[in-house]
Structures are given as structure tokens and as C-alpha cells.
N, C-alpha and C positions, 0 to 999 in steps of 0.2 A: 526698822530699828534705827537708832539716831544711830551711827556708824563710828567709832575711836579711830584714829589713826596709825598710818602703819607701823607708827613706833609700839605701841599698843598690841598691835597683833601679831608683832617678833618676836613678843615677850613669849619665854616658858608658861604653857597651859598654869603651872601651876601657881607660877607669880600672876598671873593676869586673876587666877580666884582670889587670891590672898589679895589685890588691889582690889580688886570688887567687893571683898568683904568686909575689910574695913571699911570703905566706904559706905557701904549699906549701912554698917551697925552705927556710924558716924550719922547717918541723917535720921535714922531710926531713934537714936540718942536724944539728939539737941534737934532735931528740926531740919529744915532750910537754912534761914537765917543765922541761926547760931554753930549751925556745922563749919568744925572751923579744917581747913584744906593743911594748917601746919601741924594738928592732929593727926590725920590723915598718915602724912606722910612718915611723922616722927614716931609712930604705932611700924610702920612699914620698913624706916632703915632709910628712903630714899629724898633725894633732893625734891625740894618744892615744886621745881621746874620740870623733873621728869613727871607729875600729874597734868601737867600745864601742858605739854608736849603729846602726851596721849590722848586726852579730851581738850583741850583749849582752854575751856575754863570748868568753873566750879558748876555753870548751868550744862555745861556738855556733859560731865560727868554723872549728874545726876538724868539727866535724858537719857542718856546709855544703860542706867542702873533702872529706870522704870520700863524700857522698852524690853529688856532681860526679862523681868519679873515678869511683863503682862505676856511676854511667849510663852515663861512655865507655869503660869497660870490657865494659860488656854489650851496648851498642850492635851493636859486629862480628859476637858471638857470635849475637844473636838473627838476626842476619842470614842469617848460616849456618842457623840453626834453620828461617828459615822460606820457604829458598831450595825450587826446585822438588823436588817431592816423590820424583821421579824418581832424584834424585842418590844414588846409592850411599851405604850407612852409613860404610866405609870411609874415603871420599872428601873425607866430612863432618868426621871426625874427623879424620883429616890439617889439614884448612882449622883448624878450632880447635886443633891445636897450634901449626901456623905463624904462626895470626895473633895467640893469644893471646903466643906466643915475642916475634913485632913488637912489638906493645903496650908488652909489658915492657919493650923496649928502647927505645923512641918517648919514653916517658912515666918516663924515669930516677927523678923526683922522686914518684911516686904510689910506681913500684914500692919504693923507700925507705921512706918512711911506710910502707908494707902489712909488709915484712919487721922493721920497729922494732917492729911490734905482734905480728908474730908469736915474735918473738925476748923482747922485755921485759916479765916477770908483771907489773909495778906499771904498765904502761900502761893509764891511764883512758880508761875508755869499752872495753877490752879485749873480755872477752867478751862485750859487747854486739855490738861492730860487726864482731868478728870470727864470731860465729853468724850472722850475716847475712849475710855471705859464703858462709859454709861452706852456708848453708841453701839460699842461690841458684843457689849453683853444681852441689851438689848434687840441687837439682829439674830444672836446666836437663841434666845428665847423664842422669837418670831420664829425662826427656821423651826423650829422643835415642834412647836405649837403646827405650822403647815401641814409639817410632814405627818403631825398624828392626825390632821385632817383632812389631808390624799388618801392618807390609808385606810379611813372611814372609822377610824376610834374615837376621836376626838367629836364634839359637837360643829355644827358650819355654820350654828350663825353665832358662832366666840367669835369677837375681834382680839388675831391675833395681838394686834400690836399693845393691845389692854389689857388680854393676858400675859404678854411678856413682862408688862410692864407691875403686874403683879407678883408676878415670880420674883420676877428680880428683887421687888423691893422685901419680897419676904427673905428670901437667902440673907440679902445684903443685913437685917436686921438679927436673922440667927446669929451668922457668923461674928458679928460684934459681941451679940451675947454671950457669945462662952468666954469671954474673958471681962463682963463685963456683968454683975450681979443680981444689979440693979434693973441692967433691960434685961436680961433673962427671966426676971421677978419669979422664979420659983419652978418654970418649966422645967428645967432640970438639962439645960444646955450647956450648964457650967459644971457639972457632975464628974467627979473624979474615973469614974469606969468610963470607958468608951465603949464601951457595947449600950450602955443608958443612954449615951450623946445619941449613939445612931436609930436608937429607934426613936428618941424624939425628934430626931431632926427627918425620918421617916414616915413620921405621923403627920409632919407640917407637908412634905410632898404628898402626901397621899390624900388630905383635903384637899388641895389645889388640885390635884390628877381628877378625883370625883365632881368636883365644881364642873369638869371642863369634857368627861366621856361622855360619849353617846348612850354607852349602854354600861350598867352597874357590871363588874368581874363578878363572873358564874360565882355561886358560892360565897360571897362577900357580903355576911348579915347585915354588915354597919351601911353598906350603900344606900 
């Protein structure tokens, strides 16, 4: 994680959220470019200079603000990863659609910033911070995809790295679509109930899981 300085980390827990947050909702707002730092501060109460002082600049600040995010972002997931071994691959993957679907909705302001970056070429720090997603999420896929394949669920001759790379780009297109109409086109991911979210976003794991087992789940007519 890009690291703030110790002025930063004397601050009261609770004014270090309240700088964080304005700051999120500030880039989540206007961008990169047009996030302006005397917003920032004149929302907060504090001198210009004490931002300056805490992150260096306006590009520290926001490295600090996406290294946050991509930790509670990965938090849930690794949880699922390294939940008991036992747990069906299927099962798994469902859990990481549903709960990366939550996330997105929980956390409005990260999932904004994430889509500005991926929508706008002249966004700095772009492909940086954006491989580093893609690379994390991507390994975290790979590892999911092995380990249903140690355990003899999964099929051996999937490439994993062609199935992560599947997963991924399916998730990555859900989770836009619920806030977005037009790419939902009527599956029903933008749906006011969240019980209707989860089992469509259930339904999209659960073709991917069957693409990828060895053997159809006892009982499972549609396999």
C-alpha cells in the first residue's frame, strides 16, 4: 500500500476517515483531472498544506485512496479463497459473484473511481493501477480454478489461465451492469430486489462452474 506520512497516521482514526472520504467522493465526483485539492480541504475545515503534508501530493493521495480500496476489495474474496477446503468449486464461485455484486454496491464511491479509470485513456497512474488489478484478479482466479483442479472437481485439461481470464471478464461486465441499463440489456442485474440480483448473478456462476467440472452435480437436471 502507497504509505501517508506520519503526520497522517497521528491523526485521530476518525479524522483520517473523514480525509479519506472526502477525498474518495472528490475523485469519484470530478475525475483525476478536475479533482480539485482546495475542495478537498474547504469540505474538511483544514489548511491546503496539511494535505500536502500527509500525502505529498495530489498523485500520493490518490495512491493511498486506491491501495485502501483494492485491500477491501480483496479482503471478502480471499476469504472465500481460503474458506474450508471442502466447499464445492461451484459454490465458491457463486460466493464471489454475490459478494463481489455487494461490494460494488456498498462501496458506490471506490466502484466510480474504478470505472473513470477504466473508461478514461488520459487517466494517470491508468495502466499502472489498472494492471494491478487485472494481474490480482487474474492470479486470484488461476489459484481458484488449480485448486478445483487438485481436488479433482474441476476438468485438467482447462487452461487455467483462460479460465480466469473468463471469469474475470464476466464478473467485471456484471458488476457494471447493475448500474448500468443498457449493458444489463434486460437480464435483470439492475433489479430493485436483491434476492433477483443474486440469483442472476448465480445463474452467470453456475454456467461458468459447469463449462469447467469434471463431473455434472448428482441431481442437477440442467447439467
Amino acid at each position: 500500500m502507497h504509505s501517508p506520512r506520519a503526520t497522517f497516521d497521528n491523526l485521530d482514526p476518525q479524522k483520517q476517515g473523514r480525509v479519506l472520504e472526502e477525498s474518495l467522493h472528490e475523485f469519484a465526483q470530478h475525475g483525476y483531472h478536475q479533482a480539485s485539492v482546495n475542495r478537498i480541504v474547504g469540505r474538511l475545515g483544514i489548511a491546503k498544506g496539511s494535505l500536502f503534508q500527509y500525502f505529498g501530493s495530489k498523485e500520493g493521495l490518490f495512491r493511498h485512496l486506491f491501495a485502501r480500496a483494492l485491500e477491501e476489495i480483496k479482503a471478502p474474496l480471499k476469504a472465500i479463497r481460503d474458506a474450508d477446503g471442502g466447499q464445492p468449486f461451484p459454490l465458491r464461485l457463486r460466493r464471489v459473484f454475490v459478494e463481489g455484486a455487494a461490494f460494488a454496491r456498498a462501496h458506490p464511491l471506490i466502484w466510480r473511481v474504478y470505472r473513470r479509470m477504466v473508461t478514461q485513456d488520459d487517466f494517470p497512474l491508468r495502466a499502472l493501477l489498472l494492471s494491478q488489478v487485472r494481474d490480482e484478479a487474474l492470479t486470484y482466479f488461476r489459484e481458484l480454478v488449480e485448486g478445483g483442479q487438485a481436488r479433482g472437481e474441476l476438468r485438467a485439461d482447462v487452461d487455467p489461465q483462460a479460465a480466469a481470464f473468463l471469469i474475470e471478464a464476466a464478473l467485471d461486465r456484471a458488476l457494471t451492469a447493475q448500474d448500468a441499463p443498457l449493458l444489463d440489456a434486460g437480464f435483470g442485474l439492475c433489479h430493485p430486489d436483491a434476492s433477483h440480483r443474486q440469483q442472476r448473478l448465480a445463474a452467470l456462476a453456475d454456467i461458468l462452474s459447469h463449462g469447467l467440472l469434471k463431473h455434472a452435480p448428482k441431481g442437477d437436471a440442467n447439467a
